[in-house]
C-alpha positions in Angstrom: 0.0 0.0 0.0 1.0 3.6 -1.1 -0.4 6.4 0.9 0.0 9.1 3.5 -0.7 7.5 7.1 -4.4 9.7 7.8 -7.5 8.6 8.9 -8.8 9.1 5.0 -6.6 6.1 4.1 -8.3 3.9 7.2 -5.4 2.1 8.0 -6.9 0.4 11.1 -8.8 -1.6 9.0 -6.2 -3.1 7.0 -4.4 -3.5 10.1 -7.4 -5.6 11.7 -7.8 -7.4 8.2 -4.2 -8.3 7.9 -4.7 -9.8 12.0 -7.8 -11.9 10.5 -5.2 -13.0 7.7 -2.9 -14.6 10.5 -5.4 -16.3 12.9 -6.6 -17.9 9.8 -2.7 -18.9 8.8 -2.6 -16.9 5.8 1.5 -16.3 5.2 2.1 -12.5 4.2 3.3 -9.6 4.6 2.0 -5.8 4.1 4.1 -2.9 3.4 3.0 0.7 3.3 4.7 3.3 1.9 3.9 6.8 3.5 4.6 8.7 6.5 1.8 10.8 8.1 0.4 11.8 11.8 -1.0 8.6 12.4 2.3 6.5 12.1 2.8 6.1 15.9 -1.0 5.5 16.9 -0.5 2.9 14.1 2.5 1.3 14.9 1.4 0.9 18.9 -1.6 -1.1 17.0 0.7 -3.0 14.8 2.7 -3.8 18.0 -0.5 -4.5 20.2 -1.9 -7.0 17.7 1.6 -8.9 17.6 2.0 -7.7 13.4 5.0 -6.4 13.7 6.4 -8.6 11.6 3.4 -8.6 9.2 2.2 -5.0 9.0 5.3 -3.2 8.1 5.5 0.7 8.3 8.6 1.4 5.7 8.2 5.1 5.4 8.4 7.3 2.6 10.4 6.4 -0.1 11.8 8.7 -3.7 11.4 5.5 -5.8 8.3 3.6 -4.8 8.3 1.6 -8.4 10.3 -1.2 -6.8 8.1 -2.5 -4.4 5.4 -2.3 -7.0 7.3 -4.5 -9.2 7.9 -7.2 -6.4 4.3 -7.1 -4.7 2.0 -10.0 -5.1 -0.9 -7.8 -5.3 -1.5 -4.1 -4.0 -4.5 -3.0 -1.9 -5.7 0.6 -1.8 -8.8 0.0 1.1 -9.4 3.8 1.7 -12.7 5.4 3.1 -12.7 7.7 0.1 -10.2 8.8 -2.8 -9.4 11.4 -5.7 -7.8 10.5 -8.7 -5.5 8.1 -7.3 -1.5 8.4 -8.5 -1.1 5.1 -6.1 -3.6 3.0 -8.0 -2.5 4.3 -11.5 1.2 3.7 -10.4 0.2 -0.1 -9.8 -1.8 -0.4 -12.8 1.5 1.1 -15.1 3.4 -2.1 -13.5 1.4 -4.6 -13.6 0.0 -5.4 -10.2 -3.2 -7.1 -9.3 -5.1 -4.9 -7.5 -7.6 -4.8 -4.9 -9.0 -1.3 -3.6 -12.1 -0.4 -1.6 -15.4 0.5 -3.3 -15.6 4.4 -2.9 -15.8 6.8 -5.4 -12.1 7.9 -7.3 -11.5 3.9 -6.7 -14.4 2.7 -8.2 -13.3 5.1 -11.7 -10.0 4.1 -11.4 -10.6 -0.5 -10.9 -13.0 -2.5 -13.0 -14.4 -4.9 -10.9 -13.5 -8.2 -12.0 -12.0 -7.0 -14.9 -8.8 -5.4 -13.8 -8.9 -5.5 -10.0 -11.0 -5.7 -7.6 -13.3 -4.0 -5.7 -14.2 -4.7 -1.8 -15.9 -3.4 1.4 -13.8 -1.4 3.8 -14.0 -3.9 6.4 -11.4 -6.0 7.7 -13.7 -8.9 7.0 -14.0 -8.4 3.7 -10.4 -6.9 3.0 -9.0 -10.3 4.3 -11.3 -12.4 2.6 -10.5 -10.7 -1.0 -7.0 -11.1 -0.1 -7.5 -14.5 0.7 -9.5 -15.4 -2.3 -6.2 -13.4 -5.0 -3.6 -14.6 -3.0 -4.7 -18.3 -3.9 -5.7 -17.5 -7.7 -2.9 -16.8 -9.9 -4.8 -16.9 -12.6 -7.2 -14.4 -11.8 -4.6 -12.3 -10.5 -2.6 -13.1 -13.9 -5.4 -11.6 -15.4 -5.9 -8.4 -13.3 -2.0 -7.8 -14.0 -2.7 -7.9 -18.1 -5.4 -6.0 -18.0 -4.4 -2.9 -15.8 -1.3 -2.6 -17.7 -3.7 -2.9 -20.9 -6.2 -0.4 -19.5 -2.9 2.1 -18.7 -1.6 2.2 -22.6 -5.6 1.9 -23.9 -6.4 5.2 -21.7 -2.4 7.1 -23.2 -3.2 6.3 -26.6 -6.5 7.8 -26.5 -5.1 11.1 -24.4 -2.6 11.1 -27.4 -5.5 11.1 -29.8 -7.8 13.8 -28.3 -4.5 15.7 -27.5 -3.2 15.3 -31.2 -6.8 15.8 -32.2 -7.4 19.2 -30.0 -3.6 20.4 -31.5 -4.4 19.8 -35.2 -7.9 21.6 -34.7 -5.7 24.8 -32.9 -4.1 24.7 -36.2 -6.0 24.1 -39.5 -8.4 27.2 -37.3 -5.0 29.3 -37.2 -4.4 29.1 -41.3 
């Protein structure tokens, strides 16, 4: 996960979901990039729930792109969301991706297309992570088609950009 550590990113529920994953002996680990306000309330959760070993806090980083590249899939479970740099990051590289279903995410992920969308609750969180951690083929597919999506959605920017410049100019002669 890529974000700032604030209550609009709802961290505490990822942090409860990723508990769920261990009781039920799900082997993982989740890293989130960001720093924010709420790193030390979060962290004393972390440490409370005996995740510190699973829930890892690395900080902000320049370069995020390489733990993109090595994730197994990226989750975005936020209580609500913009245009989302994060989530279009993941997509450019390939990742599965599971996010929340809020608006900004739900523009951004087609459900069953080219992520997934889920409930922000730790219940459901952890049981979508559950269900892509076990289906490489699904997730296979989620990594195709985001990075599909990404070049489908540049080449048409080219076009309306190419499109809007050529107009600009056949009105200027």
């Amino acid at each position: 996960t890529v974000g700032r550590l604030t209550a609009q990113k709802a961290y505490e529920v990822s942090i409860d979901a990723m508990k769920l994953l261990k009781n039920q002996g799900i082997k993982a680990r989740w890293y989130v990039l960001g720093e924010g306000e709420l790193r030390e309330k979060l962290q004393e959760k972390i440490h409370k729930l005996g995740l510190d070993k699973e829930f890892i806090l690395l900080g902000a980083t320049a370069n995020p792109y390489p733990y993109y590249a090595q994730c197994d899939l990226y989750v975005h479970a936020t209580r609500f969301e913009g245009k989302s740099i994060a989530i279009q990051e993941a997509q450019v590289l390939g990742c599965a991706i599971l996010v929340s279903d809020c608006s900004g995410n739900r523009e951004q992920v087609n459900d069953g297309i080219d992520g997934s969308l889920c409930q922000l609750s730790a219940e459901d969180i952890s049981r979508n992570i559950k269900e892509l951690l076990e289906d490489d083929e699904k997730c296979m597919q989620y990594r195709k088609n985001a990075s599909r999506r990404i070049s489908d959605n540049q080449e048409d920017e080219m076009k309306l950009f190419c499109c809007s410049r050529n107009d600009r100019n056949g009105a200027e002669q």
